[in-house]
C-alpha positions in Angstrom: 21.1 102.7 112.8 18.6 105.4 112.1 19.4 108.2 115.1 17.7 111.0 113.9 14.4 110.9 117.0 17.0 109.9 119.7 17.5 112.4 122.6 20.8 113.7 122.9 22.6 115.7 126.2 21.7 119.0 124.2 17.9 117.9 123.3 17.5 117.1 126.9 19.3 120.2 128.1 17.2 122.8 125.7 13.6 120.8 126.6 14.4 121.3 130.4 15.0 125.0 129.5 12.2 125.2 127.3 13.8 126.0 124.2 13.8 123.1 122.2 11.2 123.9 119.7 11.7 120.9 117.4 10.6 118.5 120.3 8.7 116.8 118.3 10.9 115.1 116.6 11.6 113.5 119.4 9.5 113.0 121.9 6.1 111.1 120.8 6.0 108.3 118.6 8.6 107.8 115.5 9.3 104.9 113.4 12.7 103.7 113.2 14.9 101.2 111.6 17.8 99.6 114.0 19.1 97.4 111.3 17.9 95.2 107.8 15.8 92.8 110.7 14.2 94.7 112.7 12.1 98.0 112.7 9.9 99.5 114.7 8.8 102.8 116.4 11.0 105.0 118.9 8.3 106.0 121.7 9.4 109.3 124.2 7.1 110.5 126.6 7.7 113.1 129.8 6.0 111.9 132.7 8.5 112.5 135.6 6.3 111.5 138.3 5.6 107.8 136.9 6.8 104.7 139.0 6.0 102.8 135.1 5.7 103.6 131.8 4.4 101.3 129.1 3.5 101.7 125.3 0.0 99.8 124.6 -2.0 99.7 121.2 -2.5 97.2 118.2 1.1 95.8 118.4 0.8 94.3 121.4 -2.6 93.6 122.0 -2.7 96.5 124.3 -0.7 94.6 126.8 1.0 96.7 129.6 3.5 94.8 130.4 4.2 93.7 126.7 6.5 97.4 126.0 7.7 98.8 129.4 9.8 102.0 129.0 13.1 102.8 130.6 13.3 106.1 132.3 16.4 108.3 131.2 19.2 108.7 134.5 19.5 112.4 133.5 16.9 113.6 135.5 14.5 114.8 132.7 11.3 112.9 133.7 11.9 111.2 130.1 10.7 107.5 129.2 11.8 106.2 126.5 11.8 102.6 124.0 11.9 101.0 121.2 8.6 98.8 119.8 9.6 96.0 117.1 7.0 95.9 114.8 4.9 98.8 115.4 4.4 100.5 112.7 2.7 103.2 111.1 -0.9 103.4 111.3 -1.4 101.7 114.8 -3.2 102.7 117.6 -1.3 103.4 120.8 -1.5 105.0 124.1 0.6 105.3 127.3 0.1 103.5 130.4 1.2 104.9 133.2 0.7 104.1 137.3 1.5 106.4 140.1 1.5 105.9 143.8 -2.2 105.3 144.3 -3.0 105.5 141.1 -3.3 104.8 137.3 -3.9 105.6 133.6 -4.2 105.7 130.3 -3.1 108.9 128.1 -2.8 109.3 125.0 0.4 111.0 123.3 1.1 114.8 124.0 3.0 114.7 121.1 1.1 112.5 118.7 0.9 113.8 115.1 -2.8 111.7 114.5 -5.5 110.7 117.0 -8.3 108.3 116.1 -11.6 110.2 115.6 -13.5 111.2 118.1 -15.3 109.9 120.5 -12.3 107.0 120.4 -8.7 108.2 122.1 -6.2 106.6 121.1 -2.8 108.0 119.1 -1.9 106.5 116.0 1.4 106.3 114.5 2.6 108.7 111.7 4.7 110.7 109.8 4.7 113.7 108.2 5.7 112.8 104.8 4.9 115.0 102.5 6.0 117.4 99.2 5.0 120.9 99.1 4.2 122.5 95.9 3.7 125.9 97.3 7.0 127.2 96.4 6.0 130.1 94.9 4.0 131.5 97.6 6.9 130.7 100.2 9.3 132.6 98.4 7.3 135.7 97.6 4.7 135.5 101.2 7.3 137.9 103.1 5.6 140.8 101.2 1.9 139.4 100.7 2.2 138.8 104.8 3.7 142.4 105.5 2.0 144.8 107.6 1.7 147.3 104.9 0.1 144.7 102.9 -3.4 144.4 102.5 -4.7 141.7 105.0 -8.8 140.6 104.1 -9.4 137.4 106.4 -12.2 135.1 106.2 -13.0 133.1 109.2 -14.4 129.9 108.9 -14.8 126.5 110.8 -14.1 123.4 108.7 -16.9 121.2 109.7 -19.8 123.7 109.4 -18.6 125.9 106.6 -19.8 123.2 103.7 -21.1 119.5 104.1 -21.9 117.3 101.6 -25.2 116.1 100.6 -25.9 113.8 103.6 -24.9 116.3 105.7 -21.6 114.9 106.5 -18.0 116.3 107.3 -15.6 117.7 103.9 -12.4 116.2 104.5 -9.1 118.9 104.3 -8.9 117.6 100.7 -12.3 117.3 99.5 -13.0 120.9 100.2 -9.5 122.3 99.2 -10.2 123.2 96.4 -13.8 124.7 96.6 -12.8 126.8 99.4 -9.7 127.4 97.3 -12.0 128.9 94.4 -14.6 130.6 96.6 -12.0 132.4 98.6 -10.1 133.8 95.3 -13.5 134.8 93.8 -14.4 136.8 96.2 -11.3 138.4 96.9 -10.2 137.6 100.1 -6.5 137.5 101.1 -6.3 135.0 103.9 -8.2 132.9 105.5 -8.1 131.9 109.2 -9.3 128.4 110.1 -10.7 127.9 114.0 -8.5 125.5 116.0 -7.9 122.0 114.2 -5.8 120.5 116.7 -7.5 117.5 117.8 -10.5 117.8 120.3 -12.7 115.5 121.6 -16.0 117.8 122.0 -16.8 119.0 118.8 -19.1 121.6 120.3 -15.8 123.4 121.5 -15.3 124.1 117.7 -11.7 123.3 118.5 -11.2 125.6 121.3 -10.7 122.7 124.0 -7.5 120.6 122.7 -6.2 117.6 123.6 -4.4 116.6 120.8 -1.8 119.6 120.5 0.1 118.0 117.3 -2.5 116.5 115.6 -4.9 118.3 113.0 -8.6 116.8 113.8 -8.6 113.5 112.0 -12.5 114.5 111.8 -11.3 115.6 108.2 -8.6 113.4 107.6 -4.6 112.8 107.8 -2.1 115.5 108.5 -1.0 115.1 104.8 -4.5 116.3 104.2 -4.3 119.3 106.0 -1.3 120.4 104.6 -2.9 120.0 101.2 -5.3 122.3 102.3 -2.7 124.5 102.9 -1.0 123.6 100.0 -4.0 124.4 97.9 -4.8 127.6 99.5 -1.2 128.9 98.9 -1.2 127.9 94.9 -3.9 130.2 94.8 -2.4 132.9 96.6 -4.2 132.8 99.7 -2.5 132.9 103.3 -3.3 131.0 105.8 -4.1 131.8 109.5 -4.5 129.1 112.3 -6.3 129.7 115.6 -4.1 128.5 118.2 -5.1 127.9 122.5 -2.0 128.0 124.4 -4.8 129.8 127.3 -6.2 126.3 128.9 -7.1 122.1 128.1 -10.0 119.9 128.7 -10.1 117.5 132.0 -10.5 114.7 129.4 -9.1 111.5 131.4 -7.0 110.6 128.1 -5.3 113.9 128.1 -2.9 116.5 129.5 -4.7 116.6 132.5 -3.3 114.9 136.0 -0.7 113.1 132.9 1.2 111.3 135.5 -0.9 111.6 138.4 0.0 115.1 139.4 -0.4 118.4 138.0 2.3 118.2 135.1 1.1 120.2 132.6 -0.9 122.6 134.5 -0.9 124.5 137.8 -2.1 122.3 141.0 -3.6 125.2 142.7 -7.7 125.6 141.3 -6.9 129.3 141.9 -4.2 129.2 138.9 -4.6 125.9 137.1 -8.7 125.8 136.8 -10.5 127.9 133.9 -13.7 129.0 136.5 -15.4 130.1 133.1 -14.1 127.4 130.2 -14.1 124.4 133.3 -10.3 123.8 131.7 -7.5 123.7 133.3 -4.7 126.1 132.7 -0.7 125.4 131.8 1.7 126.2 134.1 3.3 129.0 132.5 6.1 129.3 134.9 7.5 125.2 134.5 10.3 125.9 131.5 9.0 122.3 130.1 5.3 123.4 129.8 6.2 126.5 128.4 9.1 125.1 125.6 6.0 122.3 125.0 4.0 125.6 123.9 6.4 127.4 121.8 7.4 124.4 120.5 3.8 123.5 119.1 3.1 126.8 117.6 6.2 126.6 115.7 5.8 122.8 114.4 2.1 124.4 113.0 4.4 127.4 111.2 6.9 125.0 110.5 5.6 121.7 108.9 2.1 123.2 107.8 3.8 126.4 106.1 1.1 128.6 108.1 1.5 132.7 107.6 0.2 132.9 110.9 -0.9 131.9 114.1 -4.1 133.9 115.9 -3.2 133.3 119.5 -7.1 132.7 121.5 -7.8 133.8 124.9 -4.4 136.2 125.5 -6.6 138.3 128.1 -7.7 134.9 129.9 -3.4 134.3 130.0 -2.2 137.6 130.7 -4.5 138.4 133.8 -4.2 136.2 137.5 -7.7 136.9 138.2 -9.5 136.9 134.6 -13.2 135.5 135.6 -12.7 135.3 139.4 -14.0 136.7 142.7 -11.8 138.3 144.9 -10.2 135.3 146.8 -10.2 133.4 143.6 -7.1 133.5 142.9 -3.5 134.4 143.8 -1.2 137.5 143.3 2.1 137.4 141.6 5.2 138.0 143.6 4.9 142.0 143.9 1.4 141.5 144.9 -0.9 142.3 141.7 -3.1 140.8 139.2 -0.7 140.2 135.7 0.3 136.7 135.2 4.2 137.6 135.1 5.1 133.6 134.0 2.2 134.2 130.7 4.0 137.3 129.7 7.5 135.8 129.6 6.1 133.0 127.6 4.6 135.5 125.1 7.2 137.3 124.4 9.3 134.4 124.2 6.6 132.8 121.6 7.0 135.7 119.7 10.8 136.4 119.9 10.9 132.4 118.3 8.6 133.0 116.0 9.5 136.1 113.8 13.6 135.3 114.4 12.9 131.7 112.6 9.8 132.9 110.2 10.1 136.9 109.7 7.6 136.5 107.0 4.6 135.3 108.9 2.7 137.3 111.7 1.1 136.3 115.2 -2.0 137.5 115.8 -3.4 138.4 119.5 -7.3 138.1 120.7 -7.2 140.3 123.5 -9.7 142.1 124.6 -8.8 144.5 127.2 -6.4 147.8 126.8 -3.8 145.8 127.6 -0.8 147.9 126.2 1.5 147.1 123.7 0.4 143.5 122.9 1.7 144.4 119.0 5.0 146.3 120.1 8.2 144.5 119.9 9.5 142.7 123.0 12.8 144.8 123.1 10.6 147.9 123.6 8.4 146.5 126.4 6.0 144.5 124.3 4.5 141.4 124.1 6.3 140.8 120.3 2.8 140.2 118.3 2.5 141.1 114.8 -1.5 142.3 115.1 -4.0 142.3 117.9 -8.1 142.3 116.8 -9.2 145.1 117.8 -12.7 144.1 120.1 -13.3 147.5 121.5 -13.9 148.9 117.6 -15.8 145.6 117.3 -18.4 146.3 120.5 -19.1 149.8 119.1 -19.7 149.2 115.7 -22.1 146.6 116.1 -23.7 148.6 119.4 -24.3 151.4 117.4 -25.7 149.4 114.3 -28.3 147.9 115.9 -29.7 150.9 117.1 -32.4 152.8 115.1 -31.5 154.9 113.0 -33.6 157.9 115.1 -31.1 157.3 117.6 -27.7 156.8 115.9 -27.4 160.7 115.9 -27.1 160.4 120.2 -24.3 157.7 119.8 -22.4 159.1 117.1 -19.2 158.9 119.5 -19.7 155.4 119.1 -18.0 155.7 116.0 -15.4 158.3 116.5 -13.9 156.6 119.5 -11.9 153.9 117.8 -9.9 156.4 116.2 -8.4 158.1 119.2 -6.7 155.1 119.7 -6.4 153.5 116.6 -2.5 153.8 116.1 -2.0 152.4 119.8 -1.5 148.7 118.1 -1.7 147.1 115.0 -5.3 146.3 114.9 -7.3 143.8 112.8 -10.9 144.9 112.8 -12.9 141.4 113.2 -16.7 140.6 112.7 -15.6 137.0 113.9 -17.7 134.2 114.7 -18.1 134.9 118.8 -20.7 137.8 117.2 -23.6 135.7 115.5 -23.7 132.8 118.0 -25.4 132.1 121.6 -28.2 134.3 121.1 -26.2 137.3 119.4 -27.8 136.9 116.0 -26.2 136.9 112.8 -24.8 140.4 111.4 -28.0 140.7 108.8 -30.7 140.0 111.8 -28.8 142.8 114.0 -30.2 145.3 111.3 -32.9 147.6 112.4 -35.4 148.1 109.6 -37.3 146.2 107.1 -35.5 143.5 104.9 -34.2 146.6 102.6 -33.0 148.6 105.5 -31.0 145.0 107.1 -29.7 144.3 103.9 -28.3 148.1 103.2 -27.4 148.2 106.7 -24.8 145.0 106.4 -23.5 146.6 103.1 -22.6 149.9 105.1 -21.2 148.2 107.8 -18.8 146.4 105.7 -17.8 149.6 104.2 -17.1 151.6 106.9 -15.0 148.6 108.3 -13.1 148.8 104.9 -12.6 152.3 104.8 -10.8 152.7 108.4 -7.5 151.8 109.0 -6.4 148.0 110.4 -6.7 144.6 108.7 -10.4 143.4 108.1 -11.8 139.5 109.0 -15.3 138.7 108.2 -16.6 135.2 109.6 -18.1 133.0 107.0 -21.7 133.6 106.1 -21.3 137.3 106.5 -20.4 137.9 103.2 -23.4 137.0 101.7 -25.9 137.8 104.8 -27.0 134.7 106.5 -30.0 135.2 108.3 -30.0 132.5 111.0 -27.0 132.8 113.8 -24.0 130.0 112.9 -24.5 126.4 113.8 -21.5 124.5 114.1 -23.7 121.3 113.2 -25.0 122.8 110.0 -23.7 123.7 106.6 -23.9 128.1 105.7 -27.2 128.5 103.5 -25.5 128.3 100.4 -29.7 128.5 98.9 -29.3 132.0 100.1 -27.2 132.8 96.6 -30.1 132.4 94.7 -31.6 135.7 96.2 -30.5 138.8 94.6 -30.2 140.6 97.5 -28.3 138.3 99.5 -26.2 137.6 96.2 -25.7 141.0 96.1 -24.0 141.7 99.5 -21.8 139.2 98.5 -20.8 141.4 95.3 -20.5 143.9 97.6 -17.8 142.6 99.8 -16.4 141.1 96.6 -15.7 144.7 95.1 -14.4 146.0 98.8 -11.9 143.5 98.5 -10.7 144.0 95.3 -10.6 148.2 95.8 -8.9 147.6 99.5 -6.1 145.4 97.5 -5.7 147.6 94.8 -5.6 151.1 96.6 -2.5 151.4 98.4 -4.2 154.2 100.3 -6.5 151.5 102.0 -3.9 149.2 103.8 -0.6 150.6 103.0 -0.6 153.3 106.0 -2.9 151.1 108.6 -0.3 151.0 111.0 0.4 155.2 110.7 -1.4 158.2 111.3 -0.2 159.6 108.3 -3.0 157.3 106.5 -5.7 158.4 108.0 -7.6 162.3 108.1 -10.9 163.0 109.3 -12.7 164.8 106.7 -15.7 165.6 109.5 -16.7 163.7 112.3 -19.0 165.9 113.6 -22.6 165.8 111.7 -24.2 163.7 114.5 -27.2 165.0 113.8 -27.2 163.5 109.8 -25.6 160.5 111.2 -22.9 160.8 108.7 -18.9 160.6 109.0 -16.2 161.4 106.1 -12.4 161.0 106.2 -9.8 160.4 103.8 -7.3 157.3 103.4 -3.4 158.3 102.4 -0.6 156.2 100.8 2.7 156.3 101.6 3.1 159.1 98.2 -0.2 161.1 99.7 -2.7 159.5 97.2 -6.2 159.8 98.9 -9.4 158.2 98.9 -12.1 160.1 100.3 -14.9 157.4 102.5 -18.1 159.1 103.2 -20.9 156.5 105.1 -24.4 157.9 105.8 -26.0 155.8 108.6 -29.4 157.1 108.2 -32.1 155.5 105.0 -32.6 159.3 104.4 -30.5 160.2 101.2 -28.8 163.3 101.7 -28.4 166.0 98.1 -25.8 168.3 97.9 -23.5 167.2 100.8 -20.5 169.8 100.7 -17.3 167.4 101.9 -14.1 169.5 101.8 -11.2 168.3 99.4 -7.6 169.3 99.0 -6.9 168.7 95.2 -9.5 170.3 92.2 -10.5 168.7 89.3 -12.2 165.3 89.1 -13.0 162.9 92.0 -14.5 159.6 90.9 -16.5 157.0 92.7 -15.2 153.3 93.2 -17.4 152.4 95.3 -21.2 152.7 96.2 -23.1 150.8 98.1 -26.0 151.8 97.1 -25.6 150.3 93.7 -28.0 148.5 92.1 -25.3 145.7 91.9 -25.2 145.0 95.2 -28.8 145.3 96.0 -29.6 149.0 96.3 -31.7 151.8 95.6 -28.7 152.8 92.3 -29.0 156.2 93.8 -25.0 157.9 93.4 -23.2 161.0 91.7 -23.5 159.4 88.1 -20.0 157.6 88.6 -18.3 161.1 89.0 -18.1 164.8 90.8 -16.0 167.7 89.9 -14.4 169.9 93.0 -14.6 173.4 92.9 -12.4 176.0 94.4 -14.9 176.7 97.6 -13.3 176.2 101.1 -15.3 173.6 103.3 -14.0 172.2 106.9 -10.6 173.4 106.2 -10.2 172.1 103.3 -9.5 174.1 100.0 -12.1 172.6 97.1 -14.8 171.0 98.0 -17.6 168.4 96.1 -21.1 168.4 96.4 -22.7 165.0 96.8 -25.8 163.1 96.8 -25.3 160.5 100.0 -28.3 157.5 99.1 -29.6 156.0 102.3 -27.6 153.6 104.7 -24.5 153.7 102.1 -20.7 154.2 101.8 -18.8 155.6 99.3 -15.6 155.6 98.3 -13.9 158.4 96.0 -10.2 159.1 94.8 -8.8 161.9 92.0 -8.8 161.8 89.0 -5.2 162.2 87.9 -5.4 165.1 85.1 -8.9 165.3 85.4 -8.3 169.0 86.3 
């Protein structure tokens, strides 16, 4: 008899505490072999509040009488049976009736759905062999926080289509995003949600399928290919994850066995006033062990380096998007969702004691503090938090004229007061070029020259500060039109020197940011990070110096004005030779080629505190990166 999905006394003990994070290889649907005559599938679903539970789907003509299940005497809300004959590949869903009521669901822990529109669960494993090995055994230091982190963002079904204008499967566009992502330098890449939802248009932000990747683009073994690819490159891999709310879908977690199971029965804590979504009940030990439990079978069975946890803010806070009287107050009257916190640290404390080579990632987007900080000093346990304030002030002060920048200036100062507060990722994510917002190029002020130098100094000045970087798709070469989820990125766009050459651009960043420890190695530190000056408002330009962990500099210098500035005095501590690694204004990447002739030589003539000083020529909207030249005295 194959036991290995049967609930024991300890499975059902840890699920009601919610601490059994390999649920899944129980509950849902699992086939089994009871003997040389008969197989079949082990089906395990919690709906406590069920007068009948019966399995329907292909093998039994969706009869609902044909398969009832038994529910366990311990208690647990647990149905469980065994289905001769089903098998792999077939369609199922629950049937379940209430007093006053019934339903169809399909499986909360089903590892494939059909494709949407359709509903139903199909039966599957998860067979599969990894040839990743390499990257698994070496990713504790590529995912380290004093490693350099370059993300691209990107959403499966719009980043490339075919011909027809049809979905890439997970394997057809493994390796092309594979190669694309290597060539131009990136480190990771972070895919939008790919659990299975039914409204595309949620770009995978509104689940009902929490253990399934989108069958949109194929199989689970697919995506772990994907994954598998990515990794044989050396590329990490980042998942968006939505433990913040669900869909109202009739087939889904919603009202699963007639009553709120999954989420809170009170509107004022169980309905998303802004998403229309309802919200988990934090506070029910099996809701919140059916959360951990799923982020850890996406780390666990898809080899994923991390997990970017959506909508934290929308968890943490009571009344996030409601009126006074919306909503209710915890126990010692105020607005913090005590149940969300204890079920983020407790995410995190499973997380990086099982997998201390992966990070979790937190979107939060108020001052919230010490999201990144370990849970046994206060925190909420994440690895990183993006870092929206820095996000909101870069791209306010970008799309202002330049005539005006010099009246904002502390737009771009402010970041760095509280830059060490977390461990930031800076992100130019996909929430910034959509719903009216316009892509990153169309934000520039200017003519077509002045947009496409703006972008390029943007991205340098993002690579220059301190925290991780993550650039949505499209960015990198400077799409014009905002991102449509139904649409492939202008790949024509690469025929255009210009656009060609802002992807050039961010290919060089990446490759500098890698290989100069004094770029990523001291994020995290104030040790890594000097201001040079930060107060020529009026010339619109800001210099400051990146530090290793042995003291190595590079001096960053943007000028956010398209008037080039001749002999700039920036201060230096070290004589001799400072070369330049990277300028924007290159005619490589699109620019005017105006520079210091690859090179400048510091002379012994105090400036801002410092003891040497260079003279530069700044060209107009550009960043540029220096470092010394060891005995270039």
């Amino acid at each position: 008899m194959d036991a290995r999905h049967s609930l024991g006394d300890l499975d059902i003990y840890l699920f009601k505490q919610g601490r059994h994070t390999r649920l899944y290889e129980h509950f849902g649907a699992h086939p089994e072999s009871l003997g040389p005559e008969s197989t079949g599938t082990r089906f395990v679903v919690w709906a406590p509040n069920a007068a009948f539970v019966s399995v329907i789907g292909d093998f039994n003509a969706w009869d609902r009488n044909a398969a009832p299940m038994t529910m366990r005497a311990d208690s647990s809300g647990v149905w469980e049976c065994f289905v001769p004959k089903a098998k792999h590949g077939q369609r199922y869903k629950y049937y379940l009736s209430w007093p006053g009521g019934e339903g169809e669901r399909a499986d909360p822990f089903a590892l494939l759905s059909e494709e949407p529109p359709a509903t139903a669960s199909i039966i599957w494993d998860l067979n599969y062999v990894w040839e990743d090995g390499d990257w698994m055994q070496t990713r504790s230091g590529r995912n380290a926080l004093d490693s350099p982190w370059s993300i691209y963002e990107l959403h499966l079904g719009s980043w490339r289509r075919d011909e027809h204008g049809n979905f890439l499967g997970y394997r057809q566009m493994a390796h092309d995003l594979a190669a694309y992502v290597k060539d131009a330098g990136f480190t990771h890449v972070e895919i939008m949600p790919v659990a299975e939802h039914p409204f595309y248009g949620s770009w995978g932000y509104q689940s009902t399928g929490y253990f399934a990747p989108s069958s949109r683009y194929g199989c689970p073994q697919d995506f772990r290919y994907l994954v598998d690819v990515l990794h044989r490159e050396g590329i990490g891999v980042i998942l968006d994850w939505v433990p913040g709310h669900f869909p109202t879908d009739v087939h889904g977690l919603a009202n699963f066995d007639g009553t709120a199971l999954f989420e809170h029965a009170d509107p004022r804590q169980g309905f998303h006033p802004e998403w229309k979504s309802a919200i988990f009940n934090y506070g029910r030990y099996e809701v919140a062990g059916f959360l951990i439990c799923n982020a850890m079978y996406w780390i666990r069975e898809f080899h994923l380096d991390g997990l970017r946890v959506d909508g934290v803010a929308s968890m943490l806070y009571l009344d996030y998007a409601r009126q006074h009287g919306e909503w209710v107050p915890n126990r010692y009257g105020g607005r913090e969702n005590l149940a969300a916190i204890e079920l983020l640290q407790e995410l995190n404390k499973a997380i990086y004691e099982e997998f201390p080579d992966v990070q979790t990632i937190a979107e939060e987007s108020t001052s919230w503090p010490m999201v990144s900080k370990p849970v046994y000093l206060g925190g909420l346990g994440f690895g990183l938090k993006w870092n929206m304030g820095w996000m909101n002030d870069s791209l306010t002060y970008m799309e202002l004229d330049p005539i005006f920048r010099k009246f904002h200036h502390n737009l771009l100062t402010f970041a760095l007061w509280y830059a060490y507060a977390e461990n930031f990722v800076l992100p130019l994510s996909h929430d910034e070029v959509v719903y009216g917002k316009k892509s990153l190029l169309s934000k520039m002020p200017g003519d077509y020259w002045q947009k496409m130098a703006g972008v390029r100094a943007l991205f340098g000045y993002m690579y220059g500060l301190p925290g991780k970087k993550l650039l949505f798709m499209g960015a990198e070469f400077g799409q014009w039109r905002e991102w449509n989820h139904d649409l492939s990125l202008d790949w024509d766009l690469l025929n255009f020197p210009a656009h060609d050459g802002i992807r050039a651009w961010v290919r060089d960043l990446n490759r500098v940011y890698r290989e100069c420890r004094a770029l990523h190695e001291l994020d995290f530190s104030p040790e890594g990070f000097v201001w040079e000056n930060c107060h020529d408002s009026d010339q619109s330009v800001l210099s400051f110096f990146r530090r290793d962990k042995a003291g190595r500099p590079v001096l960053v210098i943007c000028n956010f004005t398209p008037v080039p500035r001749e002999n700039y005095a920036v201060g230096v501590d070290t004589g001799g030779t400072w070369r330049e690694i990277l300028n924007s204004d290159s005619h490589a990447y699109g620019g005017s080629g105006a520079g210091n002739m690859g090179q400048v030589r510091a002379e012994p003539i105090p400036v801002h505190g410092f003891a040497y000083s260079v003279n530069l020529i700044l060209p107009p909207l550009s960043v540029l990166f220096f470092e010394p030249v060891e005995g270039g005295a």
